[in-house]
N, C-alpha and C positions, 0 to 999 in steps of 0.2 A: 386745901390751899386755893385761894382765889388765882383768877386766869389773868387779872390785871392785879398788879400791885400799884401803890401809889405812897411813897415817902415823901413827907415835907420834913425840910432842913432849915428853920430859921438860922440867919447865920450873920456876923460881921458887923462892924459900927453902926450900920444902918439899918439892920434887921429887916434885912431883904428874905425872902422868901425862895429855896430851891426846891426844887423835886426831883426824884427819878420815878420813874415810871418804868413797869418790867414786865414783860408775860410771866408767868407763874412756871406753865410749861417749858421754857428755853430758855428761861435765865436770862434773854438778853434785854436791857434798857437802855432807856434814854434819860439825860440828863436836861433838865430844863433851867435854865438862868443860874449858872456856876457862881455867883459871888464871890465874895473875899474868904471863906474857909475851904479851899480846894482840897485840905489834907484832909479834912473831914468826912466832904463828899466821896474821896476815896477809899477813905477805911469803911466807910458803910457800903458802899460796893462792893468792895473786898470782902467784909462779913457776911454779906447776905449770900455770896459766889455767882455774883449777878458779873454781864461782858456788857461792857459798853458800846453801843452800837451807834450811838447819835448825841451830836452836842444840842439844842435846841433853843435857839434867845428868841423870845419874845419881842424884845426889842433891846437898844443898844443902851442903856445909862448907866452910868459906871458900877451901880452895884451887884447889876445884872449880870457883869461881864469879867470882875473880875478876877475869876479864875480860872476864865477861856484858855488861855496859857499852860496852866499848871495842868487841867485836865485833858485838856489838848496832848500834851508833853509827856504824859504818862501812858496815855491806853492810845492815840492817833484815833481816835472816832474821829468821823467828819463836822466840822462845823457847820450849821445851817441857819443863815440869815438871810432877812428880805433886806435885798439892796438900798431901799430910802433909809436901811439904819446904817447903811456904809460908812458916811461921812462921821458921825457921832463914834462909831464903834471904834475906825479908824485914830480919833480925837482922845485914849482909853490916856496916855499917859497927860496929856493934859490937863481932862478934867480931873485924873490923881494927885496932879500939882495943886491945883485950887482946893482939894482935900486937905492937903498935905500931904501926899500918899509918892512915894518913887513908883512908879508902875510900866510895865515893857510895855512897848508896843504887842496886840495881840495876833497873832498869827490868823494870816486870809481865811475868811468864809470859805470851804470847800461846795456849798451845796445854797441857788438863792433859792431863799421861799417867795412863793407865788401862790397866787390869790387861787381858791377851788382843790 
């Protein structure tokens, strides 16, 4: 078994691109850009007996983001975002509206990323 794992998830209307990433040795990963199939991203966590340790957005546009919520809401890992994407990330039920999409507001950034 390799020591880094790395799974992509395409997923959602917009065929956004997720990953988790996992040491090999402790099971624990992180999730990188939740999209819109959060039940997905959790059943392959769940399969693989991988512990969520970190949420990790990239940046904030709504495909990236929206199933900060639901992953959030299920395991509490921490969420981690750089502040310049506050306002956007903040903005999630909005730019759902302009989708067409009903979408919650998503729950605060626990952790900002900074540059280094």
């Amino acid at each position: 078994m390799s020591e880094l794992e790395v799974v992509a998830l395409p997923n959602g209307q917009l065929a956004e691109n997720c990953y988790l990433v996992a040491d090999g040795r402790t099971a624990e990963a992180v999730i990188i850009d939740p999209g819109e199939e959060s039940g997905m991203f959790l059943a392959e966590l769940h399969s693989r007996g991988w512990s969520l340790k970190g949420i990790w957005l990239t940046h904030a546009h709504v495909d990236h983001i929206m199933g900060v919520g639901a992953v959030h809401a299920a395991t509490g890992a921490p969420i981690h975002l750089h502040p310049l994407d506050r306002p956007l990330y903040d903005a999630l039920p909005r730019f759902g509206a302009w989708l067409g999409m009903q979408l919650d507001p998503p729950p605060p950034p626990d952790v900002e990323l900074r540059p280094g």
